[in-house]
Structures are given as C-alpha cells and as structure tokens.
SESE-195775 format. One record per residue (C-alpha): x, y, z; residue in three letters. Coordinates in steps of 0.25 Angstrom, whole numbers, padded with zeros to 4 digits, always signed. Each point is the difference from the previous one (the first is absolute). Layout:
XYZALA/...
END
This chain:
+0107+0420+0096UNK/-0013-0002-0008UNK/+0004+0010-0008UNK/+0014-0006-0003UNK/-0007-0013-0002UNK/-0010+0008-0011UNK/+0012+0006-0008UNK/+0007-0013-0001UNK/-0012-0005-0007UNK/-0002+0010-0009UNK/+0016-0003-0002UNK/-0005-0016-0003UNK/-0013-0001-0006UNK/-0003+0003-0013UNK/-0012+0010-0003UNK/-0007-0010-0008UNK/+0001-0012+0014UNK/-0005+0010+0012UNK/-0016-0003-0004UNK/+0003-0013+0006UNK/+0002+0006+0012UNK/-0014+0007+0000UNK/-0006-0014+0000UNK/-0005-0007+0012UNK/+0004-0014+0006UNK/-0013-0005-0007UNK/+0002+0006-0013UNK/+0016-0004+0002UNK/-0005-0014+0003UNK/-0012+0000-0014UNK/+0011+0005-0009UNK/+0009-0013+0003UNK/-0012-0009+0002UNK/-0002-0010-0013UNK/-0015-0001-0003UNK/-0006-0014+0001UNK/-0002-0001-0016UNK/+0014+0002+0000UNK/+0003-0009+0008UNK/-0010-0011-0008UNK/+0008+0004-0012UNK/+0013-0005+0005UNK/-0006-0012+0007UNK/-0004-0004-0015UNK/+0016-0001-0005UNK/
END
C-alpha cells in the first residue's frame, strides 16, 4: 500500500515540488509565516 501511495506521488508531484516534502512542520510553518517588518510595511498602507 505504501508503495502504491509512493508511485502515485511520483505520478503527481513534480520533480522540482517534492523538497517540500523534506521540510519539517517548523520549517513548513517559517516558510508561510510573514516576518513582523512585513507586517509593519503593510500596517503603513
């Protein structure tokens, strides 16, 4: 079944999107996060 799971995966993902899945929930979470001088920039507007 894993290996099923694996294949259809390869099928879907593009080889330039699966380093995303070597990230961890932190990193995941880091990548998505806006910075605090980000968000000053746009309380500005």
């Amino acid at each position: 079944m894993i290996r099923a799971k694996r294949e259809l995966a390869d099928l879907t993902v593009e080889a330039g999107e699966k380093w995303i899945t070597e990230l961890s929930t932190g990193e995941i979470r880091s990548l998505f996060k806006l910075s605090e001088s980000i968000n000053a920039d746009n309380d500005e507007d």
